[in-house]
VMD Tcl script that builds the backbone (N, CA, C; Angstrom):
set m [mol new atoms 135]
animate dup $m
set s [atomselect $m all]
$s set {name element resname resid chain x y z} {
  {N N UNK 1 A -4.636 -54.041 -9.108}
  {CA C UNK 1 A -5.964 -54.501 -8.785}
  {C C UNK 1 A -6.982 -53.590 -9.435}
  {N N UNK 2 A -8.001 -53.963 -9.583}
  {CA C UNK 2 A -9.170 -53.073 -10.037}
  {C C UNK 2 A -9.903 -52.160 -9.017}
  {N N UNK 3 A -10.335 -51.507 -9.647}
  {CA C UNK 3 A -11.107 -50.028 -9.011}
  {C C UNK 3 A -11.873 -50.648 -8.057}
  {N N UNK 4 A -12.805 -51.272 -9.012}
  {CA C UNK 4 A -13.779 -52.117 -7.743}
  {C C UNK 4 A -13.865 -53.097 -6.694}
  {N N UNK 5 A -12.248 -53.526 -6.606}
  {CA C UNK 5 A -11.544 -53.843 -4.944}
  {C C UNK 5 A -11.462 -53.233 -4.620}
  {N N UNK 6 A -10.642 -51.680 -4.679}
  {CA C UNK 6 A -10.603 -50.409 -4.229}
  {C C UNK 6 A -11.793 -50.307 -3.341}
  {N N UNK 7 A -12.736 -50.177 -4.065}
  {CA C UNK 7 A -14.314 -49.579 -3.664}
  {C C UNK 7 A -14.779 -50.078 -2.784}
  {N N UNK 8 A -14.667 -51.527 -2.563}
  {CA C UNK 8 A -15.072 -52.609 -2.118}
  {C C UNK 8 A -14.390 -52.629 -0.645}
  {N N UNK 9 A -13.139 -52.284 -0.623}
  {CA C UNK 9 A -12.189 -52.083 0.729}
  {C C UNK 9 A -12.807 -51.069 1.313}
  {N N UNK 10 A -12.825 -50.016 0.507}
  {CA C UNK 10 A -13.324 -48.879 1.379}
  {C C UNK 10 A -14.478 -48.649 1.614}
  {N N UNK 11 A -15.611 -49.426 0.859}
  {CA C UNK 11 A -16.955 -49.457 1.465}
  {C C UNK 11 A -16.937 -50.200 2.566}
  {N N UNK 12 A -16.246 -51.733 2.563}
  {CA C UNK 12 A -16.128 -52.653 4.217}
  {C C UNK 12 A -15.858 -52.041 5.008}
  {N N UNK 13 A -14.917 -50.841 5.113}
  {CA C UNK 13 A -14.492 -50.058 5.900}
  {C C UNK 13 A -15.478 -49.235 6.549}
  {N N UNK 14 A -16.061 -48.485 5.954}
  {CA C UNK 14 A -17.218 -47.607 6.191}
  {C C UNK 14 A -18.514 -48.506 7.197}
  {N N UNK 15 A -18.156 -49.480 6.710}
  {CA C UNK 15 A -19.517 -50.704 7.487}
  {C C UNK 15 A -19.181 -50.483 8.646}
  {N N UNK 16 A -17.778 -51.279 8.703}
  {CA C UNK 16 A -17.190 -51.715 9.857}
  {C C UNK 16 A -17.228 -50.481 10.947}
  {N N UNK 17 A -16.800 -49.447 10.733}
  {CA C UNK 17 A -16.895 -48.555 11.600}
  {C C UNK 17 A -17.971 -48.218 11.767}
  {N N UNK 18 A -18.860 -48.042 10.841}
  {CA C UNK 18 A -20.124 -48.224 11.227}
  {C C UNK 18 A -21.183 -48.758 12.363}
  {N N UNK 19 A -20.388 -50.231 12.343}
  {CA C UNK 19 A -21.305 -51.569 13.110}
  {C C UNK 19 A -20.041 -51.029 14.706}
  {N N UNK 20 A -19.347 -50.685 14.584}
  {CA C UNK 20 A -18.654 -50.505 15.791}
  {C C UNK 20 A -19.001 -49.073 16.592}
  {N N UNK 21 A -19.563 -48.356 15.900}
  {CA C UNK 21 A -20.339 -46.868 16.310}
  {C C UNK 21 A -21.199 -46.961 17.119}
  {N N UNK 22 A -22.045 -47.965 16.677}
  {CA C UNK 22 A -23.561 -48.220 16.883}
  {C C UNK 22 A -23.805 -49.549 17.776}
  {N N UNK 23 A -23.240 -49.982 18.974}
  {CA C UNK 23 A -23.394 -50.666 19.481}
  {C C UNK 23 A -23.904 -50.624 20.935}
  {N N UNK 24 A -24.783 -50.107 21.471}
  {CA C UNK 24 A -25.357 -50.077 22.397}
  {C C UNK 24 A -25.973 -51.356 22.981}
  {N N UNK 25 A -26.108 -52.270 22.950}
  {CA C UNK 25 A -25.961 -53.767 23.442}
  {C C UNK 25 A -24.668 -54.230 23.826}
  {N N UNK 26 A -23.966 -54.043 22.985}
  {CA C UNK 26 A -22.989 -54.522 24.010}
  {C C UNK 26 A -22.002 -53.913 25.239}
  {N N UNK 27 A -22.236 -52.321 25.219}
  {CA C UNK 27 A -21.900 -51.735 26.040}
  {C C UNK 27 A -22.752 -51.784 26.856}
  {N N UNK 28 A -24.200 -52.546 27.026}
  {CA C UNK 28 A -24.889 -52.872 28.340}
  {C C UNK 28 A -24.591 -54.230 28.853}
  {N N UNK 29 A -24.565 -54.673 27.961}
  {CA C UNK 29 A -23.938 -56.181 28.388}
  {C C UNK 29 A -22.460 -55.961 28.798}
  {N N UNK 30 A -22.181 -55.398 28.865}
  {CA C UNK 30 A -20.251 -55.215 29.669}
  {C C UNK 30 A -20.763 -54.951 31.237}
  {N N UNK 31 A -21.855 -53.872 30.929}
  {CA C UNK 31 A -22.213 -52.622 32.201}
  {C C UNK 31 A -22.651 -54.024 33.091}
  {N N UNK 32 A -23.852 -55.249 32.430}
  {CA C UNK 32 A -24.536 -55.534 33.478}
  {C C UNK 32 A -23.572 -57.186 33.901}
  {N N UNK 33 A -22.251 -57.313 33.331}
  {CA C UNK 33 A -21.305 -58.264 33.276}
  {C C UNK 33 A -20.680 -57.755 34.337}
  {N N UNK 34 A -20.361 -56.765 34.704}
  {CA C UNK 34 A -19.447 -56.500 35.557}
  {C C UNK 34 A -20.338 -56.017 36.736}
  {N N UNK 35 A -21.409 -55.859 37.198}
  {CA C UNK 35 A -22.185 -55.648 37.793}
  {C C UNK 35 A -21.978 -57.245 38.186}
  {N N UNK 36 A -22.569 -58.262 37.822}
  {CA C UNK 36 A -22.385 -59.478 38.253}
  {C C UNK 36 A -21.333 -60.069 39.094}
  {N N UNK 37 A -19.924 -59.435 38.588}
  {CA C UNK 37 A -18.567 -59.433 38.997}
  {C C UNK 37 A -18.851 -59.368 40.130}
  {N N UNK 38 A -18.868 -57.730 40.202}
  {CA C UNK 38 A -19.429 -57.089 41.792}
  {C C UNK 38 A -20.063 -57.883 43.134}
  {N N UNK 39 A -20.777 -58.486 42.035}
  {CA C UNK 39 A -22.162 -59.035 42.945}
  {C C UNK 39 A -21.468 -60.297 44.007}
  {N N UNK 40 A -20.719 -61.356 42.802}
  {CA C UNK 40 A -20.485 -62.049 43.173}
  {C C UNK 40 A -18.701 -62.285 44.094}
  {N N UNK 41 A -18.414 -61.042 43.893}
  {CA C UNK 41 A -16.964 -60.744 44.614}
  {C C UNK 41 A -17.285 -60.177 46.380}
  {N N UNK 42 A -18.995 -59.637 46.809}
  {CA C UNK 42 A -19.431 -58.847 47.868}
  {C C UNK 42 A -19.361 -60.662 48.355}
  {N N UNK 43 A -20.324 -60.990 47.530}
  {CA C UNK 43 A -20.793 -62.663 48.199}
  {C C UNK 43 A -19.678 -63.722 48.361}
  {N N UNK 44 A -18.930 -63.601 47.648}
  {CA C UNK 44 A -17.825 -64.419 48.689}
  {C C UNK 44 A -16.329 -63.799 49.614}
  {N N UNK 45 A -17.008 -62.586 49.906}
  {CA C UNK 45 A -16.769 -61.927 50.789}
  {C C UNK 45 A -17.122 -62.521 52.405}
}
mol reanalyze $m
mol bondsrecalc $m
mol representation Tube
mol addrep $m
């Protein structure tokens, strides 16, 4: 293969971990998902 698949793999790579570093939305959206859980596990209690 050529260099610049090479490059190309390992730059996607770099993204990807990137976009997975930096996610603070969805670790609030888990926080306020399971909060809901909660909510609704007291109430049909």
């Amino acid at each position: 293969m050529s260099e610049n698949y090479h490059e190309y793999v390992r730059r996607m790579a770099q993204v990807r971990a990137g976009r997975e570093g930096n996610r603070p939305l969805h670790r609030q959206l888990v926080e306020l998902l399971q909060f809901v859980l909660e909510c609704e596990a007291a109430w049909l209690d």
